[in-house]
C-alpha atoms as a printed R data frame, in Angstrom:
    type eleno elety resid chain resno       x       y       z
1   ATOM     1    CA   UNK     A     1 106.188 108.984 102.165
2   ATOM     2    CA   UNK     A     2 107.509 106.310 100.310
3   ATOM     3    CA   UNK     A     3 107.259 102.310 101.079
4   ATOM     4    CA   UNK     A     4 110.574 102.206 103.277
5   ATOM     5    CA   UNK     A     5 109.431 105.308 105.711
6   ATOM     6    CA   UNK     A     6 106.017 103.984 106.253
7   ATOM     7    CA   UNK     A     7 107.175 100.800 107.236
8   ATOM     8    CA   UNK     A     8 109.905 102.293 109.808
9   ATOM     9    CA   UNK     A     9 107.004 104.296 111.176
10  ATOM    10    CA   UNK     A    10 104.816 101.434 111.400
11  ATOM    11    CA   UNK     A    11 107.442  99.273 113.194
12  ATOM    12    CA   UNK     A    12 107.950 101.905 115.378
13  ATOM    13    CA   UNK     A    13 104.488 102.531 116.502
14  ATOM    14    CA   UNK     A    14 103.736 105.748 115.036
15  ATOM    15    CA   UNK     A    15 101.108 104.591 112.363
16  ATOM    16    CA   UNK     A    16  97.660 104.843 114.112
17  ATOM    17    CA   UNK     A    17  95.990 103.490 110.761
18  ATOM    18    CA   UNK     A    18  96.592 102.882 107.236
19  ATOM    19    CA   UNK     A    19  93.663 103.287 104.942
20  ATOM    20    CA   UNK     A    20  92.877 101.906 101.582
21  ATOM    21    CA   UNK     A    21  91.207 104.927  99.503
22  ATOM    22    CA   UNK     A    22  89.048 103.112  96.732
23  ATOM    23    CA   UNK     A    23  88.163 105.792  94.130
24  ATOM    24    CA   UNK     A    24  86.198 105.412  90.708
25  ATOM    25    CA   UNK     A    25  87.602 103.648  87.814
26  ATOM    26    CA   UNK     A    26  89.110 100.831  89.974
27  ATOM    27    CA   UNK     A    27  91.883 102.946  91.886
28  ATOM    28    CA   UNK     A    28  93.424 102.559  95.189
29  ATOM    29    CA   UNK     A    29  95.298 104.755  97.294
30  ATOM    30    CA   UNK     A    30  97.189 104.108 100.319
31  ATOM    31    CA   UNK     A    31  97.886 106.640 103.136
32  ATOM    32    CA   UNK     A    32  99.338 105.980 107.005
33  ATOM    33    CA   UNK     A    33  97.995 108.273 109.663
34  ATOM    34    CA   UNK     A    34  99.744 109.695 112.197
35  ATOM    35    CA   UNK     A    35  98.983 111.987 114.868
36  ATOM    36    CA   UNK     A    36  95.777 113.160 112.911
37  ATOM    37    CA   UNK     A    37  97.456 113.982 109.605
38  ATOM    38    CA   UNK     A    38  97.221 111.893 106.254
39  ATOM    39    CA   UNK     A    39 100.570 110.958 104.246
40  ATOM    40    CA   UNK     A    40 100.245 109.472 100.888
41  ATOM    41    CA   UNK     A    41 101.902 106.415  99.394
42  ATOM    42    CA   UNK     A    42 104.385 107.848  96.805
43  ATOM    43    CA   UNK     A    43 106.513 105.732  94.095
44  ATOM    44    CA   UNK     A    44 110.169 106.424  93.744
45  ATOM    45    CA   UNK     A    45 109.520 109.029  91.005
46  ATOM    46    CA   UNK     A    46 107.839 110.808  93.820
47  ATOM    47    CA   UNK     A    47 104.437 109.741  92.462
48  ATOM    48    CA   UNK     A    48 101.178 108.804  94.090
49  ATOM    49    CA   UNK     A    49 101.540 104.872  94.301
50  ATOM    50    CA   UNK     A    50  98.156 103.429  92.468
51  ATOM    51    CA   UNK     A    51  96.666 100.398  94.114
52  ATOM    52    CA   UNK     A    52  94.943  97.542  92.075
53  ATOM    53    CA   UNK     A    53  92.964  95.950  95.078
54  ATOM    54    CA   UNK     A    54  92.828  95.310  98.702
55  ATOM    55    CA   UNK     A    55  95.057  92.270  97.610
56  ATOM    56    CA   UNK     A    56  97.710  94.547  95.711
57  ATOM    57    CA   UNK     A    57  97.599  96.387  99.027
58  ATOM    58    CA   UNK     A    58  97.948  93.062 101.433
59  ATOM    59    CA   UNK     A    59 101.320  91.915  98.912
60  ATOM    60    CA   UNK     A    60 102.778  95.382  99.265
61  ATOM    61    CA   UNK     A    61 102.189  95.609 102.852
62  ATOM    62    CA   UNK     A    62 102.829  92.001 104.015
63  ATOM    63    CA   UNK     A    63 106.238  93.088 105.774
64  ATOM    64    CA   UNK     A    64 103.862  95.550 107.886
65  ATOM    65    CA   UNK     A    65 102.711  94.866 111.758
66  ATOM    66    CA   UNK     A    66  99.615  94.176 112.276
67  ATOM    67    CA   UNK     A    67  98.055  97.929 112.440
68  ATOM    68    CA   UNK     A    68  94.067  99.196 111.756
69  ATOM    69    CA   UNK     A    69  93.369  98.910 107.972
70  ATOM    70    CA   UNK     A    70  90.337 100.269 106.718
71  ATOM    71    CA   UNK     A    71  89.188 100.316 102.950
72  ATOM    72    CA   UNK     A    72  87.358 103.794 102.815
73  ATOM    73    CA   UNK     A    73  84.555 104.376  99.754
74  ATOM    74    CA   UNK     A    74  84.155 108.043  98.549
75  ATOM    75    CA   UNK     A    75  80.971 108.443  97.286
76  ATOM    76    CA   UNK     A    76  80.548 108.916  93.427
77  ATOM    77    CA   UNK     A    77  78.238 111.577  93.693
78  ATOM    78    CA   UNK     A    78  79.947 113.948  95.825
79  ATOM    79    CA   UNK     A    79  83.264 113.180  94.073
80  ATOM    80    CA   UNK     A    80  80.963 114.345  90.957
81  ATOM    81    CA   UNK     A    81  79.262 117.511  92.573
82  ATOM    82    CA   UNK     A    82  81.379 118.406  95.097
83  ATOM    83    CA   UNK     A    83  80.999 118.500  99.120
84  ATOM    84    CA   UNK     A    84  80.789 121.417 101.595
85  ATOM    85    CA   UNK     A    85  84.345 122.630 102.785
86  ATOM    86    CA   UNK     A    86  84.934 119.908 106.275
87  ATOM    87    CA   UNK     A    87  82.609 117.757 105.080
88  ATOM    88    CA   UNK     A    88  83.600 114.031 105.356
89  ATOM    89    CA   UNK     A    89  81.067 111.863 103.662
90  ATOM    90    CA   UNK     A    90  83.039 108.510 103.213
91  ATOM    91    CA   UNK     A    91  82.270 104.892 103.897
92  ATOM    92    CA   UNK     A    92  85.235 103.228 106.251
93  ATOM    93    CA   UNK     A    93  84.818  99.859 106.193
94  ATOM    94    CA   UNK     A    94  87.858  97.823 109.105
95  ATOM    95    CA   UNK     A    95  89.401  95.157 106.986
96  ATOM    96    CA   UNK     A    96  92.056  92.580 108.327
97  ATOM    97    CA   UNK     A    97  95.536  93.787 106.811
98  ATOM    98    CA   UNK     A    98  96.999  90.336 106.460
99  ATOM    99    CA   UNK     A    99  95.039  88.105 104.478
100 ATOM   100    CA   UNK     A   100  93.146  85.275 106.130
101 ATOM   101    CA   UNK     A   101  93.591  86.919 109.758
């Protein structure tokens, strides 16, 4: 889902969280999540949109309602070796999704 749609589904209510996926190498993804599912930032080249930081994320998102943002931490060893099939190891960490409130 691209920039546009996420915001029209945020506005509208839909969004139950967005989540800031940190991954190795300084990397963030964004997804929205809606009724259980995960959909991915893309770029207009249908591309997953790369992150810089939680404050790349707060600029590209300041036009968003206020919604649950969480910054979630995979952890480097289990991107490494692997994890069981349904396992969900991952540090989620609530952060405010405007800065300073």
């Amino acid at each position: 889902m691209n920039l546009q749609e996420m915001n029209a589904y945020a506005l509208a209510g839909k969004v139950d969280e967005l989540n800031l996926i940190s991954l190795e190498g300084g990397i963030y993804l964004l997804e929205a999540r809606m009724h259980g599912m995960a959909f991915p930032l893309i770029d207009a080249q249908g591309q997953t949109f790369h992150l810089r930081s939680v404050e790349h994320a707060r600029e590209v998102l300041q036009a968003f309602p206020d919604l649950p943002f969480n910054l979630i931490h995979t952890l480097v060893h289990d991107e490494m070796c692997g994890l069981a099939a349904g396992t969900d190891d991952r540090l989620k960490v609530p952060i405010t999704l405007h800065a300073g409130g």
